[in-house]
N, C-alpha and C positions, 0 to 999 in steps of 0.2 A: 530491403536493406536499410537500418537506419542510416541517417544521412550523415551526422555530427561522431556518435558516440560506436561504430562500427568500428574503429580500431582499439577501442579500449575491450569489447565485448567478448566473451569467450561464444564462438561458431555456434553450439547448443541453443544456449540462449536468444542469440537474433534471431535463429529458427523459431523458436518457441515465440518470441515475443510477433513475429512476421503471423503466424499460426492464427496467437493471440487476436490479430488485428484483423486480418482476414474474416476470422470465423465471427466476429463482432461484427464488421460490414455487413457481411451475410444473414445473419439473425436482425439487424436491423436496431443493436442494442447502443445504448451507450455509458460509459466507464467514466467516474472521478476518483480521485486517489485524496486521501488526506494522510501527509506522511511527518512524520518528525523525525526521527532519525535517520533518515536517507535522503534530507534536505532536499525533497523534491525533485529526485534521481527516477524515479517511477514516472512522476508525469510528464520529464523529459525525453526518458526514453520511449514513450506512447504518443507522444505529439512530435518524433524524428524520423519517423518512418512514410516517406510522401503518399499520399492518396488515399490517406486513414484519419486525417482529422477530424472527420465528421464526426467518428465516432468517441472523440475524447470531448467531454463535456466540461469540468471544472477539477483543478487541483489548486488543494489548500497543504502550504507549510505551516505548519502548527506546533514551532517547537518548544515552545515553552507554555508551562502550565495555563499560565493568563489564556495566549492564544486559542488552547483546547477549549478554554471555557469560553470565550468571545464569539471565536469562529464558526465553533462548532456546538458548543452548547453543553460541550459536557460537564455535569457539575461538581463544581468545586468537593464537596462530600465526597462523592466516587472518588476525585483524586488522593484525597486528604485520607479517606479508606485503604485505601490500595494501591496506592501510587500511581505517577504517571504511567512507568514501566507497566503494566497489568492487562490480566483478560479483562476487565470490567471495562478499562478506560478503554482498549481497542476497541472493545464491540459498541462502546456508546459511538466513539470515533467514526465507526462507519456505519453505522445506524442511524447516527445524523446528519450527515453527513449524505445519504441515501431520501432520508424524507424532506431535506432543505435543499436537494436541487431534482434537476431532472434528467435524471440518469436511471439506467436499471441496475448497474455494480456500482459499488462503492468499494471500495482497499482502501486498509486501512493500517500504517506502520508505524509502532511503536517501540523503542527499545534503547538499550547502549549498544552502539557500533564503536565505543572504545570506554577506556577508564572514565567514569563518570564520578561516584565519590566512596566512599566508605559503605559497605555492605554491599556495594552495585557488583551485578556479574555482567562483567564485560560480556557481549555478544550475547546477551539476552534480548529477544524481540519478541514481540506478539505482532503477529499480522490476521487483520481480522476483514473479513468480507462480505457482505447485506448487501441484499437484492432485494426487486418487489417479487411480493409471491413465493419466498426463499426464504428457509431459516436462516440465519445469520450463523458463519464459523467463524470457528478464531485459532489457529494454528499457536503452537508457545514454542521456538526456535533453542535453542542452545550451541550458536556458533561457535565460541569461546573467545579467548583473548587471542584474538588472529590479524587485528588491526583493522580501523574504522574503513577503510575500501574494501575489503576485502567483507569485511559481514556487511558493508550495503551491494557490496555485488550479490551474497549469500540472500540479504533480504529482496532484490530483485527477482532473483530464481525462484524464492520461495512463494512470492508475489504473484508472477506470473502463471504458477504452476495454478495456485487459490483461484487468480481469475479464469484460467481454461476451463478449471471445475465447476466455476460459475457458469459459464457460457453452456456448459452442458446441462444445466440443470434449469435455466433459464428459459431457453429457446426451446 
C-alpha cells in the first residue's frame, strides 16, 4: 500500500503499482523514471510503497527542453525536429536515461497534461521504455482535454502497465 499517495489512487492502480514492485524485487531488477509532464508523480509513487526501495534507482524531472538536453542528453536537433512532445524525444528520453545509470527499466514521460500552446493537443503523451537486452517501446496516448490530474493519473496507468511489460520480457 503506498504510504502518502493511497487516498488519491484509484484501488486498480495501487494493485498494479504493489504487483509492479513485488515482481521487480523478485527479478532482482531496478527502475528509473525520467518524467516531464507528470512532474515526477511516477517516481513518487515507486519510492511510497515501504520495503521496495531497493529497487528504485534514480528519477529525473525533465521538464523543459534545456533539462532533456542537460540531464539526459537528448539532442537539441531531435527536439527542434519533432518536438519535445514526440516518439523520438521519448525514446531518446529513456534510452538515456537507461545507458547513464544503473538500472535495468527506464520510463520515460512525455506530453501535455493540460493546454500547453497553439497547435498542442491537450492530453497527448508519449511514454517510452528501454531496458538492457530489450528493444525499447514507446506507447503515443491520446487522453484528451480531461485536465492536467487526471491525464497524469491516465499517464501513471499507462506507465505502470509499460513497466509490467517490461518486467516480463526482462527477467
Amino acid at each position: 500500500m503506498a504510504e502518502t499517495l493511497s487516498p488519491a489512487l484509484p484501488d486498480a492502480l495501487e494493485r498494479a503499482v504493489n504487483a509492479a514492485l513485488q515482481r521487480l524485487h523478485e527479478a532482482g531488477l531496478k527502475v528509473g523514471t525520467a518524467e516531464s509532464c507528470t512532474g515526477g508523480l511516477l517516481a513518487s509513487l515507486l519510492t511510497d510503497v515501504p520495503g521496495y526501495g531497493h529497487v528504485f534507482e534514480s528519477g529525473l524531472v525533465v521538464y523543459t527542453d534545456a533539462a532533456k538536453q542537460r540531464l539526459l542528453g537528448v539532442d537539441s536537433g531531435l527536439i527542434e525536429a519533432h518536438g519535445a512532445v514526440s516518439r523520438p524525444v521519448a525514446v531518446a528520453m529513456a534510452e538515456n536515461l537507461c545507458t547513464r545509470s544503473e538500472i535495468d527499466l527506464a520510463l520515460a514521460i512525455t506530453g501535455f497534461a493540460g493546454r500547453a500552446g497553439p497547435g498542442d493537443e491537450p492530453g497527448l503523451v508519449y511514454l517510452a521504455r528501454a531496458g538492457r537486452g530489450t528493444p525499447t517501446v514507446c506507447r503515443e496516448e491520446h487522453f484528451g482535454d480531461i485536465g492536467r490530474g487526471a491525464t497524469r493519473l491516465k499517464c501513471i496507468q499507462a506507465a505502470v502497465a509499460l513497466l509490467e511489460d517490461g518486467i516480463a520480457h526482462t527477467a
